[in-house]
LUMKE-656879 format. One record per atom (N, C-alpha, C): x, y, z; residue number from 1; atom name; residue in one letter; chain. Coordinates in pm, whole numbers, m for minus. Layout:
N
+--------+--------+--------+-----+------+------+------+
:   east :  north :     up : pos : site : code : unit :
+--------+--------+--------+-----+------+------+------+
:      X :      Y :      Z : NUM :   CA :    A :    A :
...
+--------+--------+--------+-----+------+------+------+
# end
This chain:
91
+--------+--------+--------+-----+------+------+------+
:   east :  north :     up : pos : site : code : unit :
+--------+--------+--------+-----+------+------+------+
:     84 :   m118 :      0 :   1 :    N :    X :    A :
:      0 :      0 :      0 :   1 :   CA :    X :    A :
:     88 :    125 :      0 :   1 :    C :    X :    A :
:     86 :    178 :    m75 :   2 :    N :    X :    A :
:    167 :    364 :   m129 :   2 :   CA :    X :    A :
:     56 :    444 :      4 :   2 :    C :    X :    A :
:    129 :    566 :     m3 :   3 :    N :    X :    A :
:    103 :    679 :     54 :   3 :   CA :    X :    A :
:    m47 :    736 :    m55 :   3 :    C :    X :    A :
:   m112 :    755 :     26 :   4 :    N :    X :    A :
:   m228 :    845 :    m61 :   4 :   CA :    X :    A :
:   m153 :    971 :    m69 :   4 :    C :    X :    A :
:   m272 :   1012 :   m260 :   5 :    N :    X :    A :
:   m160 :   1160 :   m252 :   5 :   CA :    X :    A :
:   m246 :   1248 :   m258 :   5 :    C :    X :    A :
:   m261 :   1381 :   m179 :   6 :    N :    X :    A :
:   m326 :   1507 :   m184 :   6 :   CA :    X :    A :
:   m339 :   1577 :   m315 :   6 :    C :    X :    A :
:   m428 :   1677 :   m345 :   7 :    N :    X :    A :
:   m418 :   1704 :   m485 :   7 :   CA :    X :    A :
:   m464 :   1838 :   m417 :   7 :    C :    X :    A :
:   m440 :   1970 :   m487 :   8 :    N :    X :    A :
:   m446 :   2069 :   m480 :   8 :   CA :    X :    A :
:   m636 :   2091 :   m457 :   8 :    C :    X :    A :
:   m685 :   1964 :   m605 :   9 :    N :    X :    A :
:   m838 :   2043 :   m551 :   9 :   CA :    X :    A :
:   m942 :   1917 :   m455 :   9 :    C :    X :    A :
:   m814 :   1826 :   m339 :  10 :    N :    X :    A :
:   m876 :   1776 :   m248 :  10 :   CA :    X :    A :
:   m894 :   1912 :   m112 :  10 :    C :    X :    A :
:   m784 :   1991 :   m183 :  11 :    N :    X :    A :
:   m701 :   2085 :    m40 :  11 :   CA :    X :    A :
:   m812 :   2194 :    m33 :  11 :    C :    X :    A :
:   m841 :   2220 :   m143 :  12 :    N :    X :    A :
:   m936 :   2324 :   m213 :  12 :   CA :    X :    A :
:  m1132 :   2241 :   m127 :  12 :    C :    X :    A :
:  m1135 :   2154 :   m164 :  13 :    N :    X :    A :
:  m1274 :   2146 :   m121 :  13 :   CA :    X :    A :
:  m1275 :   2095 :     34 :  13 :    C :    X :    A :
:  m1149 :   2063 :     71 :  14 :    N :    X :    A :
:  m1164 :   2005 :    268 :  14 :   CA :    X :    A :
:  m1192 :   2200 :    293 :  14 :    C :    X :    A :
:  m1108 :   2328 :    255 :  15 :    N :    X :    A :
:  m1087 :   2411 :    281 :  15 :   CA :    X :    A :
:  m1272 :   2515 :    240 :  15 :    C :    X :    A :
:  m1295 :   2418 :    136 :  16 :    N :    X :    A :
:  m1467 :   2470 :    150 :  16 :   CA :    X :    A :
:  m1558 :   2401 :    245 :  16 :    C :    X :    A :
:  m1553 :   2290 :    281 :  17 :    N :    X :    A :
:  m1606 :   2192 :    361 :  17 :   CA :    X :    A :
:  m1606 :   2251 :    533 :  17 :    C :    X :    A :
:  m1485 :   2274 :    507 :  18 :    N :    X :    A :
:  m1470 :   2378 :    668 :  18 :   CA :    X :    A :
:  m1502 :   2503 :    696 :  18 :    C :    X :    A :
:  m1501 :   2573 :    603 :  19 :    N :    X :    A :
:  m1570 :   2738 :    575 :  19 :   CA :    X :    A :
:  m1728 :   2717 :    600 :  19 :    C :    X :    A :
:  m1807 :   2593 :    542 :  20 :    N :    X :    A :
:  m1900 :   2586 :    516 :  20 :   CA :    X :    A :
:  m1977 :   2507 :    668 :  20 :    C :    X :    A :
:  m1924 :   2488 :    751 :  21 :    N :    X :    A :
:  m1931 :   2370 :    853 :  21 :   CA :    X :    A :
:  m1900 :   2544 :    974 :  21 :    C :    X :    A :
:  m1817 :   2625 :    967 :  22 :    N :    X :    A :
:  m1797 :   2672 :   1051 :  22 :   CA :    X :    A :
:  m1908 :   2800 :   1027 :  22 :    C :    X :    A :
:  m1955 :   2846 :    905 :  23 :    N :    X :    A :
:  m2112 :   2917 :    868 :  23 :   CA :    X :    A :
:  m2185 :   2876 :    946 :  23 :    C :    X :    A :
:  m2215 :   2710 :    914 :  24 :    N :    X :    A :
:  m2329 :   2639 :   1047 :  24 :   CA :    X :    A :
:  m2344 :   2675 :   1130 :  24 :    C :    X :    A :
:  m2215 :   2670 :   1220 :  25 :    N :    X :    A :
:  m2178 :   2667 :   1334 :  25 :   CA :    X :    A :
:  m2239 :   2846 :   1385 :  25 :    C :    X :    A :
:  m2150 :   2940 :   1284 :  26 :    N :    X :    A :
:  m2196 :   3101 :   1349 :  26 :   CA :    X :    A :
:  m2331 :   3155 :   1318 :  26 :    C :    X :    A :
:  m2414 :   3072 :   1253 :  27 :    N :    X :    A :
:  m2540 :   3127 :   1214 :  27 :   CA :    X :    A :
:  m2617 :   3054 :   1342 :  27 :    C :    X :    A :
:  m2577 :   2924 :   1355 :  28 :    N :    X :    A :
:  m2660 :   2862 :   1464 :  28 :   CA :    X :    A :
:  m2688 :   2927 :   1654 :  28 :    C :    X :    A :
:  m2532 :   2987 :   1640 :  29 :    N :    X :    A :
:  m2519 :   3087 :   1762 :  29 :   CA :    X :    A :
:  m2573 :   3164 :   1760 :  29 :    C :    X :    A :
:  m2577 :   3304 :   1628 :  30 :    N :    X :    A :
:  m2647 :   3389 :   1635 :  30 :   CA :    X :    A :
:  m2758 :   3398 :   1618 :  30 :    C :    X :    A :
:  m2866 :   3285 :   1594 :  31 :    N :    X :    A :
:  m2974 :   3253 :   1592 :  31 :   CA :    X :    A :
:  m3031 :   3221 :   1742 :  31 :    C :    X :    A :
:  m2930 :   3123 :   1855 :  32 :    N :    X :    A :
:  m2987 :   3145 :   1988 :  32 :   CA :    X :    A :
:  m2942 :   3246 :   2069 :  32 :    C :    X :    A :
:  m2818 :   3374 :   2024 :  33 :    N :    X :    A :
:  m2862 :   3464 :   2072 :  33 :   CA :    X :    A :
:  m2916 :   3554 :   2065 :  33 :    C :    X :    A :
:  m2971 :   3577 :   1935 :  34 :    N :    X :    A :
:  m3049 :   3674 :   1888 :  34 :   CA :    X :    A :
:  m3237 :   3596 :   1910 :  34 :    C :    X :    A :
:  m3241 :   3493 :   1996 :  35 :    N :    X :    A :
:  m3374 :   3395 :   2030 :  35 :   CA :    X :    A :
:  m3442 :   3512 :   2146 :  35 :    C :    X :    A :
:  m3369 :   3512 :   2257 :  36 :    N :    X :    A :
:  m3408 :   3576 :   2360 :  36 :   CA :    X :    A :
:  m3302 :   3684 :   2390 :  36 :    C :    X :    A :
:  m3382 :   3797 :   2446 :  37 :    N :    X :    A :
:  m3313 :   3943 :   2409 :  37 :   CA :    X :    A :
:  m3367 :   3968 :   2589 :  37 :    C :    X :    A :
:  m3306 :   4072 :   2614 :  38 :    N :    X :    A :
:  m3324 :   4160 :   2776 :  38 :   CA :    X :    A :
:  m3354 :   4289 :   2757 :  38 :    C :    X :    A :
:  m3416 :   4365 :   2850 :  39 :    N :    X :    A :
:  m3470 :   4455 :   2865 :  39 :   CA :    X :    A :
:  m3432 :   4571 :   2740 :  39 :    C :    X :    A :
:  m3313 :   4584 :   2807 :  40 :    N :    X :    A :
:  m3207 :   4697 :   2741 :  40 :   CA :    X :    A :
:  m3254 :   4657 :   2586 :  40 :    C :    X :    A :
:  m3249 :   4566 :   2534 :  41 :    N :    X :    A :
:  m3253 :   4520 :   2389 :  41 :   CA :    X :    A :
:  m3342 :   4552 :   2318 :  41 :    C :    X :    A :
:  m3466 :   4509 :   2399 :  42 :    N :    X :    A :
:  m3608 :   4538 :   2291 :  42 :   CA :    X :    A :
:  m3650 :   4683 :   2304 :  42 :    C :    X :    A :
:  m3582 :   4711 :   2419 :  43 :    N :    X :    A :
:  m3638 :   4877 :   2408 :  43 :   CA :    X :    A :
:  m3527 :   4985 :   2327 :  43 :    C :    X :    A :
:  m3400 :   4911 :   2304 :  44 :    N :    X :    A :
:  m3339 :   4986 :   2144 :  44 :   CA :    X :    A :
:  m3448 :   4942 :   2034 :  44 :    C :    X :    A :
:  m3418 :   4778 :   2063 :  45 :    N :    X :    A :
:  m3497 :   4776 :   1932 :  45 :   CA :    X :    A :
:  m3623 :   4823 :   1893 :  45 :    C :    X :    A :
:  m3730 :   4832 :   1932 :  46 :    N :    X :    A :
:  m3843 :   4953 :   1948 :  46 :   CA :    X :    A :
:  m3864 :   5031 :   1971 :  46 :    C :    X :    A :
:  m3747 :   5120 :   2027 :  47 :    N :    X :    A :
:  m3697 :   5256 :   2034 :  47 :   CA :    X :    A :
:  m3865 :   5314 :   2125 :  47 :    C :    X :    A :
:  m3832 :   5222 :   2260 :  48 :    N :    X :    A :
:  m3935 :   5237 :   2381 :  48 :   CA :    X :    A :
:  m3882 :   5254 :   2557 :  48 :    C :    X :    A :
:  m3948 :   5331 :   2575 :  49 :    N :    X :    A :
:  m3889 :   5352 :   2703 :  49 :   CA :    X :    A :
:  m3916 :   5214 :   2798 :  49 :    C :    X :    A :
:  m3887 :   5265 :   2926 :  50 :    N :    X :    A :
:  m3872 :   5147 :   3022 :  50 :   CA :    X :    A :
:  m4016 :   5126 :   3050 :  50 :    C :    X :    A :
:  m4101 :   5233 :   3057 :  51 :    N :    X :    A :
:  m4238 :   5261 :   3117 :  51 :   CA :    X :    A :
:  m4323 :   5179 :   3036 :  51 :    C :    X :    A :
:  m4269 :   5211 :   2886 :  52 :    N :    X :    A :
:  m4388 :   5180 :   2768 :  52 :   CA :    X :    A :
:  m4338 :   5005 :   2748 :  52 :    C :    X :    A :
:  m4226 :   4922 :   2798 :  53 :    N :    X :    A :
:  m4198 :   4819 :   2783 :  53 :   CA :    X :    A :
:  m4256 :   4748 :   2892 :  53 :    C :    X :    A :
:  m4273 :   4777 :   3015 :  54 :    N :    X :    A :
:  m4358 :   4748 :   3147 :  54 :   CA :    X :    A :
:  m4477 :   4749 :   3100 :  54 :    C :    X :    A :
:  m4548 :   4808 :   3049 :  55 :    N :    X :    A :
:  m4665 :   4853 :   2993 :  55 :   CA :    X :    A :
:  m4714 :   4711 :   2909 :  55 :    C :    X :    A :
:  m4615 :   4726 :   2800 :  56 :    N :    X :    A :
:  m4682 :   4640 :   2708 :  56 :   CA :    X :    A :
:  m4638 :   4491 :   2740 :  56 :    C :    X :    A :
:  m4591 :   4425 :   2860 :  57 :    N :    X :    A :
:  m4569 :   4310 :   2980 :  57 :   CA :    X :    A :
:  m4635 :   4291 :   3065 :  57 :    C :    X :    A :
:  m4729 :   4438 :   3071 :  58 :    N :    X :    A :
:  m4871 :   4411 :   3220 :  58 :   CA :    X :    A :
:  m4956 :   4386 :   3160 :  58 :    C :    X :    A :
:  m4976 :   4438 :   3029 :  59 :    N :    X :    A :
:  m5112 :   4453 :   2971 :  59 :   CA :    X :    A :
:  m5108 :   4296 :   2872 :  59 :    C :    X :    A :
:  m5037 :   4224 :   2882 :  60 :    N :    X :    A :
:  m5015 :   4090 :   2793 :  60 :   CA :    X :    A :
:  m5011 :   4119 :   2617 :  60 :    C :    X :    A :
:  m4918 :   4246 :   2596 :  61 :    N :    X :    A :
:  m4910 :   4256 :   2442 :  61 :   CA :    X :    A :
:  m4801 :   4176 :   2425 :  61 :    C :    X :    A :
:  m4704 :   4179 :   2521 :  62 :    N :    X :    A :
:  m4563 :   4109 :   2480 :  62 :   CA :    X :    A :
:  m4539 :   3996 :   2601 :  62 :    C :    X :    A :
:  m4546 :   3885 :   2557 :  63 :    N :    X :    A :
:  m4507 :   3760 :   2651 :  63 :   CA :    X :    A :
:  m4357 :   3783 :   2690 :  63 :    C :    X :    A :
:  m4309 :   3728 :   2815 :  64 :    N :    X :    A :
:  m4162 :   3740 :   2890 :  64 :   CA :    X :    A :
:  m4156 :   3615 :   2918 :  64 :    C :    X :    A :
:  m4018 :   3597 :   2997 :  65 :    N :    X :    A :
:  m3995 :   3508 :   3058 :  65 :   CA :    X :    A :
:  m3928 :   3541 :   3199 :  65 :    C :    X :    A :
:  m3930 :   3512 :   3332 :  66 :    N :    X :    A :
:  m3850 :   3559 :   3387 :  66 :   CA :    X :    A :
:  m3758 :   3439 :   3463 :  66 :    C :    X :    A :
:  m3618 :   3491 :   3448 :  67 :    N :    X :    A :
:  m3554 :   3384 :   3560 :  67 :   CA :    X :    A :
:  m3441 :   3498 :   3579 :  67 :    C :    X :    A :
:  m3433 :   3361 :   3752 :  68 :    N :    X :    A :
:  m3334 :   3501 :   3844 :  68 :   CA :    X :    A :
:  m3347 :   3609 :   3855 :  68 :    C :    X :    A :
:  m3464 :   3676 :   3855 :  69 :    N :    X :    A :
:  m3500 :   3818 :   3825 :  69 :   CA :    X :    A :
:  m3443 :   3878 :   3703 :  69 :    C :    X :    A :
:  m3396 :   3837 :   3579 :  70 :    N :    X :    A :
:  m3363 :   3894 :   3479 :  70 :   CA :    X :    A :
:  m3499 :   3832 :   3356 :  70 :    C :    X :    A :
:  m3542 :   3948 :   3294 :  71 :    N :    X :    A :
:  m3657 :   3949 :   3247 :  71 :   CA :    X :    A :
:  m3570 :   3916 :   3081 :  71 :    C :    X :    A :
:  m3660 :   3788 :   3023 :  72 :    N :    X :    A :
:  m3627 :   3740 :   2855 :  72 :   CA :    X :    A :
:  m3735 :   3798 :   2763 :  72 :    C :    X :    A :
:  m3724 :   3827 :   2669 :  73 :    N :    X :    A :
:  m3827 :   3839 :   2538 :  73 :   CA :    X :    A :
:  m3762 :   3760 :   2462 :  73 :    C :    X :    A :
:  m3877 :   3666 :   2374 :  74 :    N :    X :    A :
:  m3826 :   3589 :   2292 :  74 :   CA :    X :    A :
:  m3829 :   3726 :   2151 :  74 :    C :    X :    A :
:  m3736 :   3700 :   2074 :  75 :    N :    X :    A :
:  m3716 :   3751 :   1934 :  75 :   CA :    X :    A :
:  m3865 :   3737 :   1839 :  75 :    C :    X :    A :
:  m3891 :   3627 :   1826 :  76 :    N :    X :    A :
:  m3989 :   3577 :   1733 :  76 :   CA :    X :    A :
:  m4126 :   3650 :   1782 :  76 :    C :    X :    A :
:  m4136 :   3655 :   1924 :  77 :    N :    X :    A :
:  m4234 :   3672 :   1962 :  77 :   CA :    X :    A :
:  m4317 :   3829 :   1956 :  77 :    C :    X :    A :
:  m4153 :   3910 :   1965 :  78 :    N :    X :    A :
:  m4172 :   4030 :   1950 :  78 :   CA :    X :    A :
:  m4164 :   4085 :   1801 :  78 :    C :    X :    A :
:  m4116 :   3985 :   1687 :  79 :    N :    X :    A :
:  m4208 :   4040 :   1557 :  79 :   CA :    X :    A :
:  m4300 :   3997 :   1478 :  79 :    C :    X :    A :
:  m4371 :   3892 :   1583 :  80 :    N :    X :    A :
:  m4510 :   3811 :   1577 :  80 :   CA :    X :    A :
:  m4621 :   3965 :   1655 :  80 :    C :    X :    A :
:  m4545 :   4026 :   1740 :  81 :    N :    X :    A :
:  m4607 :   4086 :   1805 :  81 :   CA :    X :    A :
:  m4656 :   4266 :   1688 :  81 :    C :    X :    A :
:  m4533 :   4265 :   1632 :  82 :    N :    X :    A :
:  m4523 :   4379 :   1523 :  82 :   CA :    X :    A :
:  m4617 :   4375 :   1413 :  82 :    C :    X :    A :
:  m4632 :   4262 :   1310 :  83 :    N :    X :    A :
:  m4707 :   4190 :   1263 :  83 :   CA :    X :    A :
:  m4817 :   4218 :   1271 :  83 :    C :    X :    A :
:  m4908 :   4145 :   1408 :  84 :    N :    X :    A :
:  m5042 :   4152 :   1429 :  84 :   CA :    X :    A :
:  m5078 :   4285 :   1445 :  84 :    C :    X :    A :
:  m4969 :   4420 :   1473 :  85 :    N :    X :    A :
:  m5026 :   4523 :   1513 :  85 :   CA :    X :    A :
:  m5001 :   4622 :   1403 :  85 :    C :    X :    A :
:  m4917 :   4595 :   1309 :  86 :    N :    X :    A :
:  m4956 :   4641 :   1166 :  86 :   CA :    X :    A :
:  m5052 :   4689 :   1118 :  86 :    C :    X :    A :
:  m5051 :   4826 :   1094 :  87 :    N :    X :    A :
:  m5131 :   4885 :   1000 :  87 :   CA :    X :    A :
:  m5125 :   4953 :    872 :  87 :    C :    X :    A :
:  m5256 :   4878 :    761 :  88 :    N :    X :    A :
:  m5215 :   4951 :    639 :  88 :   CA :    X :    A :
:  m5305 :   5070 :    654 :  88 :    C :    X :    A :
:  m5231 :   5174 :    519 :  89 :    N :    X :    A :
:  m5330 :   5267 :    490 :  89 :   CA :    X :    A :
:  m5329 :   5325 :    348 :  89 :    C :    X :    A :
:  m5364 :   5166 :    315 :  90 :    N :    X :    A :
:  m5398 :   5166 :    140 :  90 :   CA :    X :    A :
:  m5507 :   5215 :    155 :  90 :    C :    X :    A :
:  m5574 :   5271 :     67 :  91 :    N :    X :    A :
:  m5728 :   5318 :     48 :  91 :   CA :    X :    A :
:  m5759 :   5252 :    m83 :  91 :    C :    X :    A :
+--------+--------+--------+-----+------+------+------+
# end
């Protein structure tokens, strides 16, 4: 049995194989951390104060989660929440 021999376009597709495997990998992270967001977060992202984010958590517009006293919003939930409250004003 000889030495197996490498070829420039085995080197070439292990080197896409791993680019493509490590994509997986950073989309899959930023997908569970961009899942559940904290206070500070959704109120950039809705450009809402602290009052009007309490607000829309008492009144059951936006579901939470709480643990350890640190309050979660799921992502999905809050542009499930955008969505339903959409308005057109086609005529």
């Amino acid at each position: 049995m000889g030495t197996p021999i490498i070829t420039q376009a085995d080197l070439d597709q292990f080197k896409e194989d791993v680019i493509n495997e490590l994509r997986l990998l950073m989309a899959k992270e930023k997908n569970l951390k961009t899942r559940w967001l904290k206070n500070k977060e959704v109120k950039k992202m809705l450009q809402i104060s602290h009052s009007t984010l309490q607000t829309l958590r008492a009144n059951g517009t936006l579901s939470y989660t709480k643990v350890g006293g640190i309050i979660y919003y799921d992502g999905e939930e809050i542009e499930k929440m955008m969505e339903e409250n959409k308005i057109s004003n086609r005529v």
